[in-house]
N, C-alpha and C positions, 0 to 999 in steps of 0.2 A: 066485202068478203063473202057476206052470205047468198050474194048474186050468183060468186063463181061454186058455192057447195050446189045451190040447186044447178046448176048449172053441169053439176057430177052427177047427180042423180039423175038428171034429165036422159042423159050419155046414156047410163044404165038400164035406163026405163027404154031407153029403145033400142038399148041389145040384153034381152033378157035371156039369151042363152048363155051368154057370161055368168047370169045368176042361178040359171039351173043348174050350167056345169058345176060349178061352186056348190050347191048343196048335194050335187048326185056325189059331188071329189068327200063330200063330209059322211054322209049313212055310208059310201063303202069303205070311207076308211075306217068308221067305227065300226061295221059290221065284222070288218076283216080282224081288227083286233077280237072283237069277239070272238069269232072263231077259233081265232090263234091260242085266248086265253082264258075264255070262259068264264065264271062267275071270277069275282076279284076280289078276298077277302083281306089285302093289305093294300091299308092306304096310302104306301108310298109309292106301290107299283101302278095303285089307283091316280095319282096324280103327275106321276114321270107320266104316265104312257097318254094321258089327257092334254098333258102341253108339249108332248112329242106332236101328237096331231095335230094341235093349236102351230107348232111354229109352222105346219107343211100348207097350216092351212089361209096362215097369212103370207106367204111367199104364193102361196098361189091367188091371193084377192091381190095383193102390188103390183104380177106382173103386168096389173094392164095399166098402172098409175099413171104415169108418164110416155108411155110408149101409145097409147090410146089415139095421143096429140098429132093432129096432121100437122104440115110444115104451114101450111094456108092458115090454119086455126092458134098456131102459136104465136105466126107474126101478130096476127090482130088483137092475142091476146097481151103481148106486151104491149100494143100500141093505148089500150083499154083499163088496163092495169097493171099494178107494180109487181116484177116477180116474187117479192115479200108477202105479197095480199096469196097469191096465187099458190106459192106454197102452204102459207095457213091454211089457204080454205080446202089445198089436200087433204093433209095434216089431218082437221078434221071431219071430214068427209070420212078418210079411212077409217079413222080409230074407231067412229059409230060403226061403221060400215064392217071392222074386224071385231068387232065387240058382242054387234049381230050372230055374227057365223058362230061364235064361240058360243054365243049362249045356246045357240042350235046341234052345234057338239055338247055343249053341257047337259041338257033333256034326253039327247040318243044318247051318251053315258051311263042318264039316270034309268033308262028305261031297259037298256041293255045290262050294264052291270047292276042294278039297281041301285036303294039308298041308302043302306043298312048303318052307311057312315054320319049322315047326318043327323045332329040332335040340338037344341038348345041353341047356342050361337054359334053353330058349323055353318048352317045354311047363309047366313049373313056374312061370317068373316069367308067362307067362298066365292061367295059374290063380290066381294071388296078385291082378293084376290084375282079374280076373273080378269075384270074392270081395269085393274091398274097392271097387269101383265098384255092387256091387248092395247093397252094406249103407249106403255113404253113400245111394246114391239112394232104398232104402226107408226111411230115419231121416230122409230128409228129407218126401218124401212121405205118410209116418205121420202128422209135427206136421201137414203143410197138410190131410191129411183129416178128422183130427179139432177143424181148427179151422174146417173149411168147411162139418162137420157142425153145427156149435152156431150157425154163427150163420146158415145159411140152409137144413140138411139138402142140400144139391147138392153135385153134384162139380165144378161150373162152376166155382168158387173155386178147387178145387185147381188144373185146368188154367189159369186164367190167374195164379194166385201162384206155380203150379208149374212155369213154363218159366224164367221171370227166376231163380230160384234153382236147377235143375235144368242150366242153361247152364256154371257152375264145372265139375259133374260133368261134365258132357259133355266138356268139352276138356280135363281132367284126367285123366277115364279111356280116353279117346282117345290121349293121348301115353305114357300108360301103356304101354295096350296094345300101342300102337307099338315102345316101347322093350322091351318084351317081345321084340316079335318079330325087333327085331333082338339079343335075347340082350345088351342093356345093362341094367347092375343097377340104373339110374335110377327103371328100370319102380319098384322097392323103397320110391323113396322118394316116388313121385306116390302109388303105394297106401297109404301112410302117409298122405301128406298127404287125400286121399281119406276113410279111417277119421277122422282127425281135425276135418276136419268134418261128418261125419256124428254123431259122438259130440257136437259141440258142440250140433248141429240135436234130437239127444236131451234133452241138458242144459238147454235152452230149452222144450223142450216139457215136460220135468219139472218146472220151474216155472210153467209158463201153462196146462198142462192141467188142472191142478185147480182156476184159478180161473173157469175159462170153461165146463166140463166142468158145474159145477152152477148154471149161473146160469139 
């Protein structure tokens, strides 16, 4: 499995304008809120509007997940390994890979709106929140690309399967967050519940990706 994650990264490494676009799509969409709303001195507006951009900004690292794949480069990958393996090593490939982007939206946040929020255990139970809101939402967004792949090669499937289920995450890791910032251990148990169904969104697609994967 850890053959086919370098094997993502490799991909990447040699279309690195895939990665620029992805950080120029981050500073302007924080800038743009900036503008729109200037210093932010409540921290719930503070965290809706940070995983507002968070959800835009993993539907945009997914659309290339599965669609990337030539028809040449699929065959030989079933032929090489199980579409089980090949899903995991999505799976995790993105979630580092959406975890990144986020903590690069987390810094232009910190630098634009500043930190006035953090004190004592904010800056930890944020990062716990971070962490477990970009791993549900890439475990979920992994099964909908590789199922939007098989059955029409687009990503139009994943955006409209992927808001109605991406909605949980959104107000889960928004209240998260929130409780983060105000330093309640709460935030502990939304990112629980957060991981736990992400894992579940895993455990579904380890049973349906291999039967849709070769058909």
């Amino acid at each position: 499995m850890w053959v086919l994650v370098k094997k993502e990264w490799q991909l990447d490494m040699r279309k690195q304008q895939v990665i620029y676009s992805l950080l120029l799509f981050i500073i302007a969409s924080v800038f743009t809120c900036y503008l729109a709303m200037g210093k932010i001195s409540d921290s719930q507006i503070w965290s809706s509007l940070y995983w507002i951009v968070g959800i835009f900004i993993a539907f945009q690292a997914m659309s290339k997940s599965f669609n990337q794949e030539l028809e040449g480069a699929e065959l030989l990958l079933n032929t090489l390994a199980h579409p089980r393996s090949i899903f995991f090593a999505k799976a995790v490939y993105y979630s580092l890979f959406i975890i990144i982007l986020n903590l690069v939206s987390f810094v232009l946040f910190l630098l634009f709106f500043g930190s006035s929020f953090f004190h004592g255990n904010t800056f930890f139970l944020t990062l716990v929140s971070l962490f477990s809101g970009s791993v549900g939402i890439a475990l979920t967004l992994t099964f909908l690309s590789a199922l939007s792949f098989k059955v029409n090669q687009s990503s139009a499937l994943t955006a409209v399967l992927g808001f109605p289920l991406i909605m949980p995450f959104l107000i889960i890791t928004t209240k998260s967050l929130y409780a983060a910032l105000l330093n309640d251990a709460e935030a502990l148990n939304l990112a629980a519940m957060n991981i736990a169904i992400g894992f579940l969104m895993l455990l579904l697609g380890s049973f349906l990706v291999p039967f849709f994967w070769k058909s």
